[in-house]
C-alpha positions as a printed Julia matrix, in Angstrom:
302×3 Matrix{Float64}:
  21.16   -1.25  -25.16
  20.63   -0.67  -29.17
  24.3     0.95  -28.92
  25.74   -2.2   -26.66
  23.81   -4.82  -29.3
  25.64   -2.95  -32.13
  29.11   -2.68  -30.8
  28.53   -6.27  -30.0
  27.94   -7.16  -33.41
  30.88   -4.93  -34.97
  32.91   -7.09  -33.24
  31.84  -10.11  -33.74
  32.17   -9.13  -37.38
  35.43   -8.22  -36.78
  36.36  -11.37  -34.92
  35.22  -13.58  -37.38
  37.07  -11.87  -40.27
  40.43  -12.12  -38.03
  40.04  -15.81  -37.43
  39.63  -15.93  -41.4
  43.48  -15.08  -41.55
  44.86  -17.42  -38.32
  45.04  -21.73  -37.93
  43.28  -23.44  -36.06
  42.63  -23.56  -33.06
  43.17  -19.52  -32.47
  40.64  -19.19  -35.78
  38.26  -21.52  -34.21
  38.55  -19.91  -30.95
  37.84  -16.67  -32.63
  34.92  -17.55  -34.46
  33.06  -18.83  -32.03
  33.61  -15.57  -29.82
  33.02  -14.0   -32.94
  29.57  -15.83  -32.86
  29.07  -15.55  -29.05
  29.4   -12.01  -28.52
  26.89  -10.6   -31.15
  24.1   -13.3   -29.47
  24.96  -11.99  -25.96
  24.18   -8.25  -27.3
  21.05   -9.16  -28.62
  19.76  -11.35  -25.55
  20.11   -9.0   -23.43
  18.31   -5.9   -26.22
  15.46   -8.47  -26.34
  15.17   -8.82  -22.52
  15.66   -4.73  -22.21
  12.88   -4.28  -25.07
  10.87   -7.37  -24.36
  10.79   -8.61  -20.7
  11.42   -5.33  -18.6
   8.9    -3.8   -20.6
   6.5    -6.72  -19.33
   7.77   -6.57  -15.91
   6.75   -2.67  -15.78
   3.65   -3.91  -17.25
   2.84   -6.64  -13.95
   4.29   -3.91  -11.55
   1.66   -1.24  -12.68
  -1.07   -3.49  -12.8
  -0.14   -5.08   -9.3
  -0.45   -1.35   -7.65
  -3.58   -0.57   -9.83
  -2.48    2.08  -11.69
  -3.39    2.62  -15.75
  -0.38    4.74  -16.46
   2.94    3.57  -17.85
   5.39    2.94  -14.28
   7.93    5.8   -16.18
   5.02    8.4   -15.26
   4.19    7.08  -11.62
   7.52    8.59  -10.1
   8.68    5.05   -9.08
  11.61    5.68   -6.96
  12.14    2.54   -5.39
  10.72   -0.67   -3.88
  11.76   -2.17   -1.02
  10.65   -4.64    1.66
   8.71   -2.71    4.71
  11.1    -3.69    7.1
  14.28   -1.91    4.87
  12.43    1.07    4.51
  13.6     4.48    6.42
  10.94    5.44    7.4
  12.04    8.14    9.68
  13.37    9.78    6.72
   9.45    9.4     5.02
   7.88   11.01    7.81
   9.68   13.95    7.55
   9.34   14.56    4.12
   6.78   17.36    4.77
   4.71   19.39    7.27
   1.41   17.09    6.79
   0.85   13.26    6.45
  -1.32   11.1     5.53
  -1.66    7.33    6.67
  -4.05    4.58    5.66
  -3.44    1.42    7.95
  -4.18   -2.11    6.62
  -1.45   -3.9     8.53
  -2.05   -2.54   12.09
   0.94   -4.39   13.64
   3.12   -3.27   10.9
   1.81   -0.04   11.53
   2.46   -0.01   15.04
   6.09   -1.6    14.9
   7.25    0.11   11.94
   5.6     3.33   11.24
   4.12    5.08   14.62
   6.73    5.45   16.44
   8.69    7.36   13.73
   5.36    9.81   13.7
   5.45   10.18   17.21
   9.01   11.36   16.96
   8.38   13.67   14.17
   5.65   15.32   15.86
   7.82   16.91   18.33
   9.62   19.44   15.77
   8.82   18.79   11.82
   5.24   17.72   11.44
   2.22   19.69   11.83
  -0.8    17.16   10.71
  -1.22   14.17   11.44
  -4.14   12.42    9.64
  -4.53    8.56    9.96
  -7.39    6.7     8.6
  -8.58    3.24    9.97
 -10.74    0.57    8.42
 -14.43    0.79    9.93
 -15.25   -2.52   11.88
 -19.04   -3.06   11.51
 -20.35   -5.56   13.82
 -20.65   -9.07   12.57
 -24.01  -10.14   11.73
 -24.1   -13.97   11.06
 -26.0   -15.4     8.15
 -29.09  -17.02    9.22
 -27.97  -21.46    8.97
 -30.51  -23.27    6.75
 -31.13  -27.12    6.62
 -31.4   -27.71    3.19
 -31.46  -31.25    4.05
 -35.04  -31.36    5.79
 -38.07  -30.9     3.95
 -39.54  -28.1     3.26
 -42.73  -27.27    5.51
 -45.41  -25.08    5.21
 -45.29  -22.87    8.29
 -47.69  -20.09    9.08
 -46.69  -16.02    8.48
 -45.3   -14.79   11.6
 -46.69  -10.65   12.01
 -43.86   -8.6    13.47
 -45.74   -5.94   15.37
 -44.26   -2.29   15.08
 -42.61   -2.16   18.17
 -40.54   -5.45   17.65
 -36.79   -5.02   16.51
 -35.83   -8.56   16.6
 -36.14   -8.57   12.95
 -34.44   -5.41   11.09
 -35.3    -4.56    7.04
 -33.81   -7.15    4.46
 -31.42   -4.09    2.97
 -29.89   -3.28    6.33
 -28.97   -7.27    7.4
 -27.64   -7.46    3.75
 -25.67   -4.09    4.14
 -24.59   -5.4     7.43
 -23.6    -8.54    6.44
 -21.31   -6.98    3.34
 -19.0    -4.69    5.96
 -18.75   -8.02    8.11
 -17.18   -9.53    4.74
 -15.05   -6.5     4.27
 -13.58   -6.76    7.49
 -12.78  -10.75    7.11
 -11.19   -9.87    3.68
  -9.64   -7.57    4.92
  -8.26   -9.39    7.57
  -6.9   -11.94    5.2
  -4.74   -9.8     3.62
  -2.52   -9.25    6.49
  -2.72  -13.02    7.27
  -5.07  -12.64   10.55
  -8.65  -13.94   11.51
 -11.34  -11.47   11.89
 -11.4   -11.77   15.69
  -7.55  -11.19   15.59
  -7.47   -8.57   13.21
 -10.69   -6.46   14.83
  -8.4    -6.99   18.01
  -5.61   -5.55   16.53
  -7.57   -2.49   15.43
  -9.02   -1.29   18.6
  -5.47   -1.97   20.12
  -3.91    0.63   17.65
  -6.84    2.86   17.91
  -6.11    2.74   21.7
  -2.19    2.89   21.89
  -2.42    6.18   19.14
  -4.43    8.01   21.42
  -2.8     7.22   24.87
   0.96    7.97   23.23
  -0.29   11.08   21.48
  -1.53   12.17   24.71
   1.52   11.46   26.87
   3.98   12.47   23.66
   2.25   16.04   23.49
   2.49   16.46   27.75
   6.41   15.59   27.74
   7.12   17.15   24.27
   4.44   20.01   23.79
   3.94   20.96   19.73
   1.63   22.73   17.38
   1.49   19.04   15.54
  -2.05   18.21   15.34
  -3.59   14.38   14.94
  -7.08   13.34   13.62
  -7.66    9.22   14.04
 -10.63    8.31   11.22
 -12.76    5.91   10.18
 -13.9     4.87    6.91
 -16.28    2.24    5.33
 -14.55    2.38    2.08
 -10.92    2.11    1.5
  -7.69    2.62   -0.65
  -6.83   -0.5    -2.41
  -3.14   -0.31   -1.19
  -2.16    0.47    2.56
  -0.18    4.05    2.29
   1.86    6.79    3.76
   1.78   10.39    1.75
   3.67   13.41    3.09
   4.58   15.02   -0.14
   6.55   15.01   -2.38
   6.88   11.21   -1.34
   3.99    7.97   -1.29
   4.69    4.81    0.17
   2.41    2.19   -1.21
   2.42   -1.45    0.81
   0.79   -3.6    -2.14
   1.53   -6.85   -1.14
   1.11   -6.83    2.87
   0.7   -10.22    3.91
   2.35  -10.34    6.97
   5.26  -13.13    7.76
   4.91  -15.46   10.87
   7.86  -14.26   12.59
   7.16  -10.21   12.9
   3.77   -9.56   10.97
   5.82   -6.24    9.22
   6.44   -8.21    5.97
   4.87   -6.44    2.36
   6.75   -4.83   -0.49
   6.7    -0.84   -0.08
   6.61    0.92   -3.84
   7.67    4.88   -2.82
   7.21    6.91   -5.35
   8.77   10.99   -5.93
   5.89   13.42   -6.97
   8.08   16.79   -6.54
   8.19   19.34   -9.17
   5.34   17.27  -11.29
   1.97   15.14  -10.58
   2.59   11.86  -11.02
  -0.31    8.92  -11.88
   0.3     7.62   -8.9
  -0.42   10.87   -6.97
  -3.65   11.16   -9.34
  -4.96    7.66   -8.03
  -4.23    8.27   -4.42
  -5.75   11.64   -4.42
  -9.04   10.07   -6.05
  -8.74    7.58   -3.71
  -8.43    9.8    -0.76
 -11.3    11.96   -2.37
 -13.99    9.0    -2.51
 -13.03    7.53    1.0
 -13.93   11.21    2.82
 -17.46   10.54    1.9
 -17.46    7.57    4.0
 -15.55    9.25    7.04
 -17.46    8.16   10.88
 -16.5    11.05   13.52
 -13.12   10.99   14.69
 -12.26    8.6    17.02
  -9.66   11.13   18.33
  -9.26   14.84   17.44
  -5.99   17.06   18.99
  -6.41   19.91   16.64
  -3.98   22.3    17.36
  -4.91   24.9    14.29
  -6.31   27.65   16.45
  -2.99   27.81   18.88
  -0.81   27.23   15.32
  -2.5    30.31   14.33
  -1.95   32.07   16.91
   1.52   31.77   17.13
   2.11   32.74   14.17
   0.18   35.96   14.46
């Protein structure tokens, strides 16, 4: 762009000196291209210089990551619906999935897995959000007056009424789950719904996928309190990111998918996910469904 704004400005130079030696009107018409020109080159070095540099800035700080967007391995960024996702899945032996969107999940993403599990993947690993029950807040009339009532003793054996901490605790995962919930543009009833549904429909079309199509692909369905800020899909040397998944009315698959390249060097964005990945373990429930098909893997290959 410094080489365009230059060039630019030659010949306006050059332009203007011409019109110097011509009548009017090719000498007017001359200098003002003579004038144009030059301001066009420099526009667009200021916008190059200025405003793609802050756009960079508003990407990297949308997807939550402190390094410059040259060192994330951005590779593209499309909508969900445009991405191949086929070609994604394949990418490597092993993938990883965190689901925010479970009907964008289930429409867009699954049954590309399930297809890849017959011949090119050998993990499967997809994490789902943990769905506490809900435990209301206790309503309060602030309205009436206050009256003195006598302490009520809550003998050892009566449960009715659990430890402050734990209601609190509670009550936080309920709010996770309804925030949660918002960001794909659902209720909590809907979106808890939606959850056990894909929980469900991965384990009954794993089941029937590996009795038609028999593999040494292996799937673990998780759990976990905690969570990546960003819904994702990692089979190295490629991450898709969904950072914007609120879902549109029509087909609930809407969201803007950053995939990033992390072959041949680690990338920030490979550094986040991985720490990411690396605090959510620690919050891991059992399984909801385990096919792990190591020990036959291994013996095949021996």
């Amino acid at each position: 762009m410094i080489v365009i704004a230059l060039v630019s400005l030659v010949v306006g130079i050059v332009l203007i000196w011409i019109s110097t030696s011509l009548e009017t009107p090719a000498s007017e018409i001359l200098a003002a291209l003579g004038t144009v020109i030059p301001t066009i080159g420099l526009v667009n070095l200021v916008s190059d210089l200025v405003l793609q540099k802050s756009v960079s800035d508003d990407l990297v700080d949308l997807i939550g990551l402190e390094r410059r967007l040259v060192d994330s391995g951005l590779d593209d960024v499309r909508s969900a619906a445009d991405v191949d996702w086929s070609h994604l899945v394949r990418a490597d032996r092993e993938l990883t999935c965190f689901v925010l969107n479970p009907e964008q999940f289930r429409m867009l993403i699954w049954p590309r897995i399930l297809e890849a599990s017959k011949d090119r993947l050998e993990k499967v690993e997809i994490i789902l959000p943990e769905l506490p029950d809900s435990v209301p807040a206790p309503s309060v009339d602030l309205s009436a007056e206050r009256v003195e009532r006598p302490a009520v003793s809550v003998s050892a054996g009566d449960h009715s009424a659990g430890p402050p901490h734990e209601t609190n605790h509670a009550s936080a995962q309920s709010l996770a789950v309804v925030a949660l919930a918002s960001r794909v543009g659902y209720d909590e009833v809907r979106y808890r719904g939606a959850v056990r549904d894909l929980a469900a429909q991965i384990e009954s079309e794993w089941k029937a996928t590996r009795a038609r199509w028999p593999s040494v692909c292996s799937l673990t369905l998780r759990r976990g309190l905690e969570y990546p800020r960003h819904a994702f899909l990692r089979t190295p040397p490629r991450i898709a990111l969904v950072v914007d998944p609120i879902a549109r009315t029509s087909d609930h698959v809407g969201g803007r998918v950053f995939i990033f390249r992390t072959e041949g060097h680690r990338t920030g964005t490979e550094s986040w996910l991985t720490d990411s990945l690396e605090a959510l373990q620690s919050t891991y429930s059992a399984p909801l469904f385990s096919d792990d098909r190591s020990k036959s893997r291994n013996n095949e290959r021996i």
